[in-house]
C-alpha positions in Angstrom: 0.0 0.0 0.0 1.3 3.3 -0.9 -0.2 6.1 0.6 -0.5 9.7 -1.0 1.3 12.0 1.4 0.8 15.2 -0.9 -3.2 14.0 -1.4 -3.4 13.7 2.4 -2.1 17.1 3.4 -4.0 19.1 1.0 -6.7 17.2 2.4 -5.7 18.2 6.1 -5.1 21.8 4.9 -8.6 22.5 3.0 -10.3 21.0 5.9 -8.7 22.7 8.3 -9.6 25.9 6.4 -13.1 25.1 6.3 -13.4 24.4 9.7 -11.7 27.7 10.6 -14.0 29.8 8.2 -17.2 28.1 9.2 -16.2 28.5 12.8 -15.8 32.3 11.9 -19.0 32.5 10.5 -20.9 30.9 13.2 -19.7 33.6 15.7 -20.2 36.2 13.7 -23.7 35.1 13.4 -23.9 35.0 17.4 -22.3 38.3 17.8 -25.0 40.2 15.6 -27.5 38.2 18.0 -26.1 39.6 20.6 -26.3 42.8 19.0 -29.8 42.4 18.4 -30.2 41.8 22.2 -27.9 45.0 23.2 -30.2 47.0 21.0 -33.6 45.6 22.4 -32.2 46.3 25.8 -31.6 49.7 24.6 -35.0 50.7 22.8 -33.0 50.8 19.4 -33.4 48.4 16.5 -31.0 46.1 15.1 -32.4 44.6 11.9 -28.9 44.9 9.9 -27.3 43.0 12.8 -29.9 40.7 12.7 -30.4 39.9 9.3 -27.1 39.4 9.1 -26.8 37.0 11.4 -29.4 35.2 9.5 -26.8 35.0 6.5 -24.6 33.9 8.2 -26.4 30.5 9.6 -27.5 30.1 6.4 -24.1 30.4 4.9 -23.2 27.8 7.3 -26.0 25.5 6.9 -25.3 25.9 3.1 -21.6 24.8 3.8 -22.6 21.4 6.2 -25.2 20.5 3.1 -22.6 20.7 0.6 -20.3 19.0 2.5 -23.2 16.1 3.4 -24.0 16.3 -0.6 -20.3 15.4 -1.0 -19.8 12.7 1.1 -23.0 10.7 -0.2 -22.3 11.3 -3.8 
């Protein structure tokens, strides 16, 4: 058996990238949550923060799909 050593570090590297970026995205989502929260608690409205919190979940549940979509194909 010969394994791939190049294959298996690009591997390593793009998942490690995507793991890092979705974890990115996840707490931006939470911090314009929070937002949302600081502005309620203030009287003020936060709709940009909110909505884009929204995004970003999406974005990530986007990302988890895909990757689900790749591992069954």
């Amino acid at each position: 058996m010969k394994i791939d050593w190049a294959a298996l570090g690009s591997v390593f590297g793009v998942s490690l990238v995507v793991t890092v970026a979705l974890v990115g995205l996840f707490t931006l989502g939470i911090t314009g949550l929070s937002r949302r929260e600081r502005a309620v608690a203030q009287g003020d409205s936060a709709s940009l923060a909110v909505t884009g919190a929204y995004a970003c979940f999406a974005a990530c549940a986007a990302a988890v799909a895909y990757g689900i979509y790749l591992i069954v194909a």
